[in-house]
N, C-alpha and C positions, 0 to 999 in steps of 0.2 A: 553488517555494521561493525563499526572497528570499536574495541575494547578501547576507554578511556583509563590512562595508569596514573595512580594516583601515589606521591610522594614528598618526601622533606625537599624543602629549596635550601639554598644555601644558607638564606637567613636565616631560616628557621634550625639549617644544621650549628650554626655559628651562636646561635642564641642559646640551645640546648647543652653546649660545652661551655657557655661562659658561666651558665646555671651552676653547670657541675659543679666545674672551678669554685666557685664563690663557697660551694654546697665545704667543699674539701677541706679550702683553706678556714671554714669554721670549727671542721670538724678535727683537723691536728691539733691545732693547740688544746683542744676539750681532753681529748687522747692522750698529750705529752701531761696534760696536768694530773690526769689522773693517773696513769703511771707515774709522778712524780710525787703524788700525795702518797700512791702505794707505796715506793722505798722511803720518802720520808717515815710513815708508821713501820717500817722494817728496820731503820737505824734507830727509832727510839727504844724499840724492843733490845736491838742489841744495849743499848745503854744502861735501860731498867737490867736485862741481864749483869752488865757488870757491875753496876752500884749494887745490886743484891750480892753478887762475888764479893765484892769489899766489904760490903758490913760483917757477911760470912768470915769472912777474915779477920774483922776487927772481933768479933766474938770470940773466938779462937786466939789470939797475940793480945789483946786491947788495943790495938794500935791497927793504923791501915799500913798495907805494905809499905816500905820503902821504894821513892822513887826509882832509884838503881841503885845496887851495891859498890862503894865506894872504895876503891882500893887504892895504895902508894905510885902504883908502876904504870907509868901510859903507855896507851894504846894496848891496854890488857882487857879484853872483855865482859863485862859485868852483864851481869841479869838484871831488868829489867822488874818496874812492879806488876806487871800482867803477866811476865814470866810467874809469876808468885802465885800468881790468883788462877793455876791452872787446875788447881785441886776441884775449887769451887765452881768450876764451868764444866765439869764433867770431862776433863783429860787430866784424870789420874795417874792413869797408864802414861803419855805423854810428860807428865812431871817427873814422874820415874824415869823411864828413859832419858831424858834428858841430865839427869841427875842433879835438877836445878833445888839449890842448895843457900844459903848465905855465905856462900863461897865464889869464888871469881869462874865466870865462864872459858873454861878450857877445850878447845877439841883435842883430841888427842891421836894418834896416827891409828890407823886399822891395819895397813901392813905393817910390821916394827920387823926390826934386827934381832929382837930379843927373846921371838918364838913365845912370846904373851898372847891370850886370845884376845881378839878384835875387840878395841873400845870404842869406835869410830861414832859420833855421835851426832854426823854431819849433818845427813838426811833430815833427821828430826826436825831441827832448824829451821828448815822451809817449808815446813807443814804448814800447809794455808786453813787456817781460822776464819770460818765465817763471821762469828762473833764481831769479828774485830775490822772486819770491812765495811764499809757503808756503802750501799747497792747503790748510790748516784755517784759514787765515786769512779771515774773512768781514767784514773791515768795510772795505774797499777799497774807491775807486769802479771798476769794472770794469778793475782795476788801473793807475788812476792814481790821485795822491796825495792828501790828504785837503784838504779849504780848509783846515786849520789850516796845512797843510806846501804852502800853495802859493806862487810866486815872483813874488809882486803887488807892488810897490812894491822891487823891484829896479833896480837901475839901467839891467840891459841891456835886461830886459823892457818896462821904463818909455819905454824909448827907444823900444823897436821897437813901439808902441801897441799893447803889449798890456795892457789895463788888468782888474779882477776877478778873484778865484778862480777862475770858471770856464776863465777864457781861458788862464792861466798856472799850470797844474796840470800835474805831471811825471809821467814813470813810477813806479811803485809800489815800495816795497823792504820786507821783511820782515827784511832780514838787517842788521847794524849794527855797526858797527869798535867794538872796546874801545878805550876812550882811558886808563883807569886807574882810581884812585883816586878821584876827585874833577872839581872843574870845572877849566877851560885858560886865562882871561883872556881877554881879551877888551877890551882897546884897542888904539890901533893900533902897530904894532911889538911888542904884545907877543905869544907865540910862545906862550905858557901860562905856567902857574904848576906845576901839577903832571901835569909828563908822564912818566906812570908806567905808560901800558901802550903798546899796538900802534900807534896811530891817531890821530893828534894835528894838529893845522895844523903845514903842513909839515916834518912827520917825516921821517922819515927812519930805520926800526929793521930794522934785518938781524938775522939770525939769532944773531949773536955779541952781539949789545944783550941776548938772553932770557936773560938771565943765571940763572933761576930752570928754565929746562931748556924748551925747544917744549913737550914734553907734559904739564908743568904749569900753563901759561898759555895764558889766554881770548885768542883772537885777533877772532873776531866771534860776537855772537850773534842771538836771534829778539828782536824788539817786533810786536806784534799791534796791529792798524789800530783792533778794535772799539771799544775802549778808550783804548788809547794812542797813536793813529794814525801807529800804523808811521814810517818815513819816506821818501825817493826814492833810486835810484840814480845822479840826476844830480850834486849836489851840494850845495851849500849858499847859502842865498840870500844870509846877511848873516853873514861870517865874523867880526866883530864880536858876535854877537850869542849869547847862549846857551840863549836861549825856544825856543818850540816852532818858529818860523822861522830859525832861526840854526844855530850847529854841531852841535844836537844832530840835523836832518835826516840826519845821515849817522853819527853817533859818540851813545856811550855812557857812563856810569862805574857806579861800585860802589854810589855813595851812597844808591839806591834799592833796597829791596829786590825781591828776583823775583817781578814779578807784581803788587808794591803798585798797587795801583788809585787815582787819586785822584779820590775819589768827594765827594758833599754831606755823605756820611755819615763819610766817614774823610780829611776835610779837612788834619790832620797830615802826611798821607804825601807823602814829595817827589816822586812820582807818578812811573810809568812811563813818562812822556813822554820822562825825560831816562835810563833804567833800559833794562832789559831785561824781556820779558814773552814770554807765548804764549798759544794757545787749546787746547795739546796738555795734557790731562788733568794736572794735577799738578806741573808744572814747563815748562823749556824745555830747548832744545836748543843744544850750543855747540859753533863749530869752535875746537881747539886748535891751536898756534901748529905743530902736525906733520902738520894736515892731519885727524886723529882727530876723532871727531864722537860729543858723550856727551850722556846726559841728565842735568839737571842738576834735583833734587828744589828745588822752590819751598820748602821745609821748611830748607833749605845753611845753616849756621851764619851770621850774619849779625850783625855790630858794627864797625860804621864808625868807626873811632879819630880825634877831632879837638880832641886835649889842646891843641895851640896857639890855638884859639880864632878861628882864619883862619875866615873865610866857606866859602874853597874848599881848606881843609886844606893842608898843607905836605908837603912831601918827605920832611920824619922823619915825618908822621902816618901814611904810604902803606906803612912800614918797622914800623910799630908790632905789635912782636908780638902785641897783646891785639885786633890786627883779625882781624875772623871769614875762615872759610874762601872765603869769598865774596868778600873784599875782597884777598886774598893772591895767589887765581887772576887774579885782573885785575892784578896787577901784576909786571911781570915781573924787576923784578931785587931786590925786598925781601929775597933770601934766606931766605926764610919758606915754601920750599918742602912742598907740598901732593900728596901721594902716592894717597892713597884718597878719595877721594870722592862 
């Protein structure tokens, strides 16, 4: 008798893979989400980290760091306020080394002519800080900073030969001081034009300056590398300067809306470079002036008030009650307090 063999037909083979298929395509996006909620609770953790650094600090001075050290001479490098806050995060040792001070950031040469031992402080600089990155953030270079955000043509850099992006690339930051309202000025001696939120060349805002309440104002928020390449936690290269190498390295305002991309396509937008952004699904993430860590829908009511006609808006523009929800959080004594959002 001959054995009868029994097996899948095509259809049955065909039907069985389109199962899968279907089985699959439900099961990545279940996958991407939850890895995604994963660094979502990874980057708030880093937050709650830093708003504990800064009150730690404000305990210590009365006041939260200054946004950056403010000095006469461009393109001379300044420290940064998270440069500041390295005590508080457990690199002590690194704040040492780096000899980060209320003084202007200088490299200085490690070979010299003058048979001096080695001060070279290069290395340091690109020490990558987890802290300071946000694990959805994917357009870093291996968490140092972008060439746009690098410290080439700085004065200390320039000194100590280092010359290229590649060479004079800092550590990476995802997280970025509110400075308020609008832009801060930017000649020498002058200190800003509208300093209306946390984080400004050398500030100076203690807790009793919020006048609109800690838990209604933006103390720092996320900018994402892909796009708007993020900035450094070291400082700032040209405190003069307000481009993508100047104060906005470290500091932000309202002016941009959340997320605005400036693309070839949507050439308009005053682009995220100088804004706040994210890679997390739908909006970003922001530490409040209490340490509280919210998310903030990229959809936030948004109208930037600039009736006086200033390039970088005025002090009554920042007060203006017909600014959006978005512009009121970032500023902290408008009395235009923002409750629900």
């Amino acid at each position: 008798m001959r054995r009868r063999l029994h097996g899948f037909t095509l259809v049955e083979l065909l039907v069985v893979i389109a199962i899968i298929g279907v089985l699959v395509g439900l099961l990545l996006p279940a996958v991407q989400a939850a890895r995604e909620a994963a660094r979502r609770a990874s980057c708030q953790n880093n937050f709650r980290q830093l708003g504990i650094a800064c009150h730690n600090y404000h305990d210590i001075h009365q006041t939260f760091p200054p946004g950056w050290m403010r000095n006469q001479n461009p393109d001379e490098e300044s420290w940064g306020w998270s440069a500041l806050l390295l005590p508080m995060l457990e690199q002590e040792n690194l704040h040492k080394e780096l000899g980060v001070t209320r003084a202007t950031l200088l490299v200085r040469m490690s070979n010299n002519t003058s048979g001096t031992p080695p001060t070279q402080i290069y290395p340091d600089t690109r020490t990558v800080l987890k802290v300071f990155i946000c694990p959805s953030d994917s357009g870093h270079n291996a968490g140092l900073s972008t060439n746009e955000k690098s410290f080439n043509g700085g004065v200390g850099y320039t000194a100590a030969g280092f010359t290229g992006n590649a060479a004079t690339l800092a550590g990476h930051s995802n997280y970025i001081g509110c400075a308020g309202h609008m832009d801060y000025g930017t000649g020498a001696g002058n200190l800003g034009i509208v300093n209306t939120g946390i984080f400004y060349g050398n500030s100076r805002v203690g807790i009793a300056d919020i006048r609109d309440g800690t838990s209604n104002t933006i103390m720092i928020g996320e900018r994402e590398s892909h796009f708007c390449r993020g900035g450094t936690w070291l400082g700032v290269m040209n405190t003069h300067g307000s481009g993508r190498r100047g104060i906005h390295m470290v500091s932000a305002h309202s002016h941009p809306k959340l997320n605005d991309e400036q693309t070839p396509e949507n050439t308009d937008a005053i682009g995220c470079r100088e804004g706040f952004s994210s890679l997390h699904p739908g909006g970003a993430q922001f530490l409040l002036a209490d340490s509280s860590v919210r998310f903030i829908s990229e959809t936030i009511g948004h109208n930037w008030r600039n009736p006086s006609g200033n390039a970088n808006g005025t002090i009554a523009d920042s007060k203006d009650p017909l600014n959006g929800t978005y512009q009121k959080l970032m500023t902290r004594d408008d009395k235009l307090v923002v409750q629900n959002f």
